[in-house]
C-alpha positions in Angstrom: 142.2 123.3 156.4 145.8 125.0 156.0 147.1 122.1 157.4 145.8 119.7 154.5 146.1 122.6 151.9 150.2 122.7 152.7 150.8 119.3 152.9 148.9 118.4 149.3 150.9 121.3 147.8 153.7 119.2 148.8 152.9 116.8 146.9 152.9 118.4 143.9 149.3 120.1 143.5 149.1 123.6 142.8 147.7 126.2 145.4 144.4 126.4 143.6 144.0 122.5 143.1 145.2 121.9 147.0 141.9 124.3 147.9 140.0 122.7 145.5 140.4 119.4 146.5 140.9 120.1 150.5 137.4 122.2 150.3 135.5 118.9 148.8 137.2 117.2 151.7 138.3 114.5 149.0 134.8 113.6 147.9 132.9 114.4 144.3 131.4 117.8 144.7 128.2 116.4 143.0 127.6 112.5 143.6 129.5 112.9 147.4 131.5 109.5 145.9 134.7 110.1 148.7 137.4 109.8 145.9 140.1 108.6 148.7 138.3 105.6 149.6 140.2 103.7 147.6 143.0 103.2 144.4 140.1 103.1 142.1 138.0 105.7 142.8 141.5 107.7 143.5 142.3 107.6 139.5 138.5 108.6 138.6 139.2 112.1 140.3 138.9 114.9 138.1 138.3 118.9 138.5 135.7 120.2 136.9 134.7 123.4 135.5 131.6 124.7 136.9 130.7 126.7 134.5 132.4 125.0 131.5 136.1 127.0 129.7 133.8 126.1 126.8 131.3 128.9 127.6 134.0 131.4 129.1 134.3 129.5 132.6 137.1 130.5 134.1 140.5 128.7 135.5 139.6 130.2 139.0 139.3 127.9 142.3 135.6 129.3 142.6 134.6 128.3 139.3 136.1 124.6 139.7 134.8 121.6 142.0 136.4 118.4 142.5 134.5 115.7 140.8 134.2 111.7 139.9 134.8 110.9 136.5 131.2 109.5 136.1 130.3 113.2 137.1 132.3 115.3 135.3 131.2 113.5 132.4 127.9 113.4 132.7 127.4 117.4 133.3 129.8 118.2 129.7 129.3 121.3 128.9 126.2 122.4 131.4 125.8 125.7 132.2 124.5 125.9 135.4 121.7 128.1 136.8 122.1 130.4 139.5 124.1 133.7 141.0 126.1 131.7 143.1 128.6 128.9 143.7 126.5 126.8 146.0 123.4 127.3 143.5 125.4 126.7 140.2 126.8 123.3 142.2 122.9 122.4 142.6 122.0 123.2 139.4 124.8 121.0 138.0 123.8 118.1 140.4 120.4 117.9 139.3 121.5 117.8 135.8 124.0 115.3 136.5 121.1 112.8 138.6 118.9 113.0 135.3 121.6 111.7 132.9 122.4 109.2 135.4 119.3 107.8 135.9 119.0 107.6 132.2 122.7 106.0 131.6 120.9 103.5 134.6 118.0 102.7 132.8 120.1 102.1 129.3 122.4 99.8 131.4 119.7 97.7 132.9 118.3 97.6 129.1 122.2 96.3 127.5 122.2 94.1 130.8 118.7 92.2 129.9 119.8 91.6 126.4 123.0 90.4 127.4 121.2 87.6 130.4 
């Protein structure tokens, strides 16, 4: 893990966003989407504020998770639930998989009027 923390320093990340992103081992901390894959999913990678700088989150690797842009977008400002990391992450998931499954539905709904 050092390893991969050096070498994306070296390319230009800060120490906190290396440890971000080699602690997600390159994949959205809340879909699982592996954000290396490929060039597209690459430029959807974002870091996201667990508990949101709008509600007094803090700039600190703990309180930030590497995310998809579909993710990060969905949660907003969500304040998780929960005393720790792993449960705030879980909270914020669940949150995330409602709006999704509504963004889903609307899709299908645009997609019929559109066939």
């Amino acid at each position: 893990m050092e390893d991969k923390t050096k070498e994306m320093k070296e390319l230009g990340y800060s120490e906190r966003d290396a440890i971000v992103f080699v602690r997600a081992n390159g994949k959205c901390e809340y879909c699982g989407v592996d954000l290396i894959h490929d060039r597209i999913t690459w430029d959807s990678v974002q870091f996201d504020h667990v508990i949101p700088k709008s509600k007094e989150g803090s700039d600190e690797e703990q309180n930030l998770a590497l995310s998809c842009k579909v993710c990060n977008n969905a949660k907003m400002t969500f304040y998780p639930e929960g005393n720790t990391r792993d449960e705030r992450i879980l909270s914020a998931k669940e949150h995330i998989d409602k709006r999704r499954k509504n963004a889903d539905e609307f899709w299908r709904k645009v997609c019929i009027i559109f066939k």
